[in-house]
Every structure is written in structure tokens, then in C-alpha cells.
N, C-alpha and C positions, 0 to 999 in steps of 0.2 A: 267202811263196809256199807252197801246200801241196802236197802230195804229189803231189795229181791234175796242178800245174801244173809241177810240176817231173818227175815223169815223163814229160810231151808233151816236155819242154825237152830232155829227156837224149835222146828219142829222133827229135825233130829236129835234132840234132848230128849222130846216127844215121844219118839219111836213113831211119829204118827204121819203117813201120807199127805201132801197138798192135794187142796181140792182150785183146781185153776180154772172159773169160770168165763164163756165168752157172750158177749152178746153185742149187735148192729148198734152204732152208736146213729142215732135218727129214728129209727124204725121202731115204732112212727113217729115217733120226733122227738128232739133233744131235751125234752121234760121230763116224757118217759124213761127215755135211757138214763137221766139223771138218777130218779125213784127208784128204778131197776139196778144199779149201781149201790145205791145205798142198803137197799136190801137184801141184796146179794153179799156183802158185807157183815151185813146184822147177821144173815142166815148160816154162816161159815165158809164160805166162802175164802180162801187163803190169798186167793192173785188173783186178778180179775183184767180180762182181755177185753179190749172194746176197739172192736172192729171200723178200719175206715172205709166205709164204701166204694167201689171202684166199678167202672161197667163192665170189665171184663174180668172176674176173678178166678182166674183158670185153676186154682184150687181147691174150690167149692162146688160143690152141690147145690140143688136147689132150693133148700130152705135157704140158704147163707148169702143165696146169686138174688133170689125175690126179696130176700130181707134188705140187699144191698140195692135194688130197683126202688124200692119204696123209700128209702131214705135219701136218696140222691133227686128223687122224685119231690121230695118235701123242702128241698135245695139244703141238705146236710153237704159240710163241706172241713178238708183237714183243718183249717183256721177255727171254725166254729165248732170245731171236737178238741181242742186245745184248751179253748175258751171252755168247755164242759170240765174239762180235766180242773182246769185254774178252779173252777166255782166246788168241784167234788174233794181237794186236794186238803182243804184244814179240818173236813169230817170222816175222811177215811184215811184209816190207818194203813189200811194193807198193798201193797207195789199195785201200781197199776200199769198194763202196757199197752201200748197201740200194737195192732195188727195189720197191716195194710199190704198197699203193692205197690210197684216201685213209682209208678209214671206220678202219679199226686205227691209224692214225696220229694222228688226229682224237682217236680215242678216248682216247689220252695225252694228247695237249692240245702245239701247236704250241713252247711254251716247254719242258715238261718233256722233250717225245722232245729236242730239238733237244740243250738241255744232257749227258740220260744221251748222246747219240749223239758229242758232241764228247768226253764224258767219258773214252767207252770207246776211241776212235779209229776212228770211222767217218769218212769222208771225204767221200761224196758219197750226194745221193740222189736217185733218180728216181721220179718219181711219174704215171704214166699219165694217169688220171683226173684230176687235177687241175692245169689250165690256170692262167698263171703271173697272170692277174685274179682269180682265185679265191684263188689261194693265197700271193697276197699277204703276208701274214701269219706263214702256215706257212714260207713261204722266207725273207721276211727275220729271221727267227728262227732260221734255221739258218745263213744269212749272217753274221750277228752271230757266231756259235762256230765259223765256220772249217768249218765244213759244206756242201758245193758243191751247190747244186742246179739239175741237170743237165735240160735241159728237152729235149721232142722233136717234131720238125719228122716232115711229111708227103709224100709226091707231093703231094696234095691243096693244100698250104700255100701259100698266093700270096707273091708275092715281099716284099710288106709287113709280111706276119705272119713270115715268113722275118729280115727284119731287125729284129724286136724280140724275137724269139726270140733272134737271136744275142745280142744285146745284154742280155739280162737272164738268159743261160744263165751259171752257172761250169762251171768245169773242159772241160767242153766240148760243143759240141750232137749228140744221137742222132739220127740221121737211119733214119727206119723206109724199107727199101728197096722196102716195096709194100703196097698197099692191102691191110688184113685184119686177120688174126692171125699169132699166133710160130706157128712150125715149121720144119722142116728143107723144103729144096724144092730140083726136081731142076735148075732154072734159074732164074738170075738174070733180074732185072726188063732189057726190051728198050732199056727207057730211062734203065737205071742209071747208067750212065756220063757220060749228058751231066747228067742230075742231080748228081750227085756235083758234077763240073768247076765248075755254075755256080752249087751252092753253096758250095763254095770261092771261090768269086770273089768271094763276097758277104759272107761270116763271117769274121771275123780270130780266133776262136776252132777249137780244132779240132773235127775233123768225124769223128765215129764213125756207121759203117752196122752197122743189125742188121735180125733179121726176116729167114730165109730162105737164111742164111748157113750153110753146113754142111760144107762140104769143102775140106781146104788150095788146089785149083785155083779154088773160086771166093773164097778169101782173096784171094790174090794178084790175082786177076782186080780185084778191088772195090781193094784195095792201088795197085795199078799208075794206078790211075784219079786218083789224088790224094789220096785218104781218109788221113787222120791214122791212124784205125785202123779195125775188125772188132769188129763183137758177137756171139758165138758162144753160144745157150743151149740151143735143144730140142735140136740134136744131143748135145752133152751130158747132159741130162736124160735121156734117152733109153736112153743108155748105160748109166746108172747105172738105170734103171728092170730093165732086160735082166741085169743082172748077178746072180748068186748067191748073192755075199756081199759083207763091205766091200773085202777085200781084192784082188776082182777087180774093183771098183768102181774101187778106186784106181789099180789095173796100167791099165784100158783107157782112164782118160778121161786119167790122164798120157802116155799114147802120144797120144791124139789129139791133145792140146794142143799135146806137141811136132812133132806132124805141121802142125799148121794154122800154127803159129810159125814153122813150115821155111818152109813155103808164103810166110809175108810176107817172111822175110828174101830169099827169091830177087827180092823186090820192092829190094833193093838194086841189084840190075844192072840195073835200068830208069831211066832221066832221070827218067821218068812221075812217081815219087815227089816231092813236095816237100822239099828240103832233102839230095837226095841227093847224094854226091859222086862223079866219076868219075875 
């Protein structure tokens, strides 16, 4: 079992939601993202995403597209986020995964990223742009090294595509809670919640929501609903965009983590959760 699958297990005992943090690995530079990593860890933090830079991230919003400008700007590159992960990998406990897009991963070549990524102790990886016929290749090659690759469902997704999704996702499926791009937003999708419910009913994998998620009340909100866990990035980003230096960088996004973590664990006095005890 790895990491990714043993941290749902420990917090299914729990009763208790993941909190899956993202943040630009660079932006503003790989010191940073280091500090921010580890605090995000200390803070509660359960899985922690760290994004590769790309210039054209057609999944993103503008926090996540300017966050990924400035790091590529600083010449952040998938080698030297590897090399981040190798240095982060004997003080953090908790699964870590790359988020990227296809052409920089390509560009390693599916056997080489897959091996350096098992090497260093990556754990999982998500790949936007590329659908799991395509990448074929690319995933069972990371499968082979113990590398989860984590695949992501849509409102849009019919309920067939929904179950070969689950089925060939590891660690566990992202579920994007609304048509578009990342960003922080000031309401949750109208029809989240019966989403959520009935793809839990249908995935025996767990089911993480991102995309739109920004505040410990609609943590808990999306939490209470059934969700395994929460994917938290532009408000993050954002944060660390706003800040002045690293070490106000690190004071405000470990307060919100601890804030959005509050938010799920109050998801313990609800039935609503799966797995929870009363």
C-alpha cells in the first residue's frame, strides 16, 4: 500500500476529510516552495500538490497561469521540482504529487520521469490534459514504480466515463466541482452536493473535490456532503502571490491551512461524513 492509500485508510478510521493542498513549485522560487511545503505539512495539511509550471495551462485561472509565469520566469523547471521533492521527501510524511501537463512530462519520456519520480518519492500524479487512452503508456509506467496516477472526472462526465475513471484512477479520483478553470469563488456549484453523493455511490475509490474551493466554511460544506476530501490551490496561490517576503509567505498560508483543516475536522460531528463515528 502507499502512502496516498494509506493516508485515506488512517483517515477513514478518522471519520475525518483530507485537506489536499496545492501550491506553484518556483513561485517565487524553489526556497520558497520548499518553506511552504513544509508548513503546509506542520499546518494539517493531508496531500500536498505542487504544481509544475507550464506556459500554457489551459486548466487554470489566473492566479495559477501568473503563478506559473513567474516561476518559469525564475527558470523553475520538472528536473529541478524533482530535485525539490528528493530534498523535501525524509521531513515530510505526508503523499506528495506533481500536477502538471503533458508536453514537459513527454518531454522526459514516460519511463525516465516515472523512474526519477519513484526515485525521489513522489507519490502521485495528475495530469489535466491528458485522458487516461492517451496516456496509456505514460501511467502504466508510473503504475509499475508505485506512482499513483490520479485522474479527474467532470460535471460534464456521463456516468460510464465516471466508472472507468474510477476504475483506472489510483490513490484516488479529483472530482472538478464546476465547469471552467481554478480559482477561488465566492459559491459553491448549486448542484454540488448531489454530485458529490452520487459519485460516491458509484467509485469505491476516494473522491477528492477541487476547483473553486477556498474557504474553511465551504471545506466543511463539500466535507459534510461525503467527499473523502478538499483540493485547495488558487486561494493558496494567491496568498503567497500577495505576500512580501517568504516568511510572511509561510505565517499566512500555514494559518489558512490550519483554518481550512479546522473547517473539515468540524466535519467529525456530522453522520454526513463517511466512516464517521458517534
Amino acid at each position: 500500500m502507499g502512502r496516498i492509500a494509506e493516508r485515506f485508510a488512517l483517515l477513514r478510521e478518522r471519520g475525518e476529510p483530507a485537506l489536499v493542498t496545492f501550491i506553484t513549485a518556483g513561485d517565487p522560487d524553489l526556497e520558497t516552495s520548499e518553506a511552504l511545503v513544509l508548513c503546509m505539512a506542520q499546518a494539517g495539511a493531508d496531500l500536498i500538490e505542487i504544481g509544475v509550471p507550464f506556459s500554457d495551462p489551459i486548466a487554470e485561472g489566473p492566479t495559477i497561469q501568473r503563478a506559473s509565469e513567474r516561476a518559469l520566469a525564475g527558470g523553475t523547471s520538472l528536473r529541478k521540482i524533482l530535485a525539490l521533492v528528493e530534498r523535501l521527501r525524509p521531513r515530510v510524511e505526508v503523499p506528495l504529487l506533481l500536477m502538471g501537463y503533458a508536453n514537459p512530462l513527454h518531454a522526459m519520456g514516460p519511463r525516465p520521469f516515472a523512474e526519477a519520480a519513484a526515485r525521489v518519492g513522489v507519490d502521485g500524479i495528475i495530469i489535466p490534459d491528458l485522458p487516461p487512452e492517451e496516456g496509456e503508456p505514460f501511467y502504466d509506467a508510473c503504475r509499475e514504480r508505485g506512482v499513483d496516477p490520479v485522474l479527474l472526472a467532470a460535471p460534464t462526465t456521463t456516468p460510464e466515463r465516471l466508472r472507468l475513471l474510477a476504475e483506472r484512477t489510483r490513490g484516488f479520483l479529483y472530482y472538478v466541482s464546476l465547469q471552467g478553470v481554478t480559482g477561488a469563488r465566492d459559491a459553491l456549484a448549486s448542484d454540488l452536493e448531489q454530485k458529490v453523493r452520487s459519485l460516491k455511490a458509484l467509485a469505491d475509490v476516494p473522491v477528492c473535490v477541487g476547483f473553486g474551493i477556498a474557504t474553511p466554511e465551504q471545506a466543511e460544506r463539500v466535507g459534510r456532503w461525503g467527499a473523502d476530501g478538499v483540493v485547495v490551490g488558487s486561494a493558496l496561490v494567491s496568498v503567497v502571490a500577495a505576500a512580501r517576503d517568504r516568511d510572511e509567505a509561510v505565517d499566512v498560508v500555514a494559518q489558512r491551512v490550519a483554518e481550512l483543516k479546522a473547517g473539515l475536522l468540524r466535519c467529525l460531528a456530522s453522520d454526513a461524513h463517511p466512516g464517521t463515528e458517534r
